[in-house]
N, C-alpha and C positions, 0 to 999 in steps of 0.2 A: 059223355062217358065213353071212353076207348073201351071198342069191342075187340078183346084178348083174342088169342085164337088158344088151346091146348098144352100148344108148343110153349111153353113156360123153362125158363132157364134163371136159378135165381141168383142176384148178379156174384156174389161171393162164389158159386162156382164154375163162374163163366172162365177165368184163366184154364183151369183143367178139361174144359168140357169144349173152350172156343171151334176145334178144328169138328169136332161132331157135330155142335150144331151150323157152324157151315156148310156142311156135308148133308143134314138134316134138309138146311134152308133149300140147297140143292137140286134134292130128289124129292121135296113136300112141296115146294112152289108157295109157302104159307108164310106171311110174317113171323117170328119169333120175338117173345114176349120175353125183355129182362128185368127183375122186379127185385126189390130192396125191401126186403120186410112185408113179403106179401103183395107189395103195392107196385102196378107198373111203373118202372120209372124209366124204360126205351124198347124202341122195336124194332130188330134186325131185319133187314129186309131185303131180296132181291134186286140189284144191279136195273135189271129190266123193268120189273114191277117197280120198283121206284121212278124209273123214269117213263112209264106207263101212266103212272099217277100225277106226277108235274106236267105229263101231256095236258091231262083233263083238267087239271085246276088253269089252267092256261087257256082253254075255252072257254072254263066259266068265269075266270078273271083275270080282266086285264093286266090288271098290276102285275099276276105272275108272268103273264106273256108278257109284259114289258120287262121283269126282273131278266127271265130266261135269256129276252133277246139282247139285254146289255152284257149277260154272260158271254153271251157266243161272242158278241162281239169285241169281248174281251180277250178273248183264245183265239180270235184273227180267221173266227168264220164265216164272219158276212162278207156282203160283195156291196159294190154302188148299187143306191136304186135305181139311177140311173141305166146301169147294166143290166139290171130284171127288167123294167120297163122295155129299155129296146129288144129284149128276148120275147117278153108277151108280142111287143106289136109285129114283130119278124113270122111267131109261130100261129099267133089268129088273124093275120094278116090286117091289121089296124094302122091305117096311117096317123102321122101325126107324130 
């Protein structure tokens, strides 16, 4: 069961209301709930707080850290492991 927060926007008036509750999500730091008939049916949410959240699912499972990391590496953010490795043994002084 998805725990709603207050913040309720129902999605018919979400075209007129979008830039408020952006502005909402903002300065309340809280999910925003948009529902269809009563019923959630998505949740607006912080930039950060969103990627605060796939932090932690990525601790507790792997698959997401593996999802995440084929991401990055899709956007040309990784490097060789081979160039981390010789960065560890350079900075804790590890031969080999």
């Amino acid at each position: 069961m998805l725990s709603t927060t207050p913040d309720v926007y129902p999605v018919p008036t979400v075209p007129s209301a979008l830039s408020d509750a952006i502005e909402h999500l903002k300065h309340q730091n809280r999910p925003i709930a948009l529902t269809v008939q009563g019923q959630t049916a998505a949740i607006l949410q912080d930039p950060a707080e969103y990627q605060r959240l796939l932090n932690l699912a990525a601790l507790n499972d792997p698959r997401e850290g593996i999802r995440q990391g084929l991401e990055q590496l899709q956007r040309g953010e990784g490097r060789p492991a081979s160039e981390f490795f010789s960065e560890m043994r350079e900075k804790y002084g590890i031969s080999g």
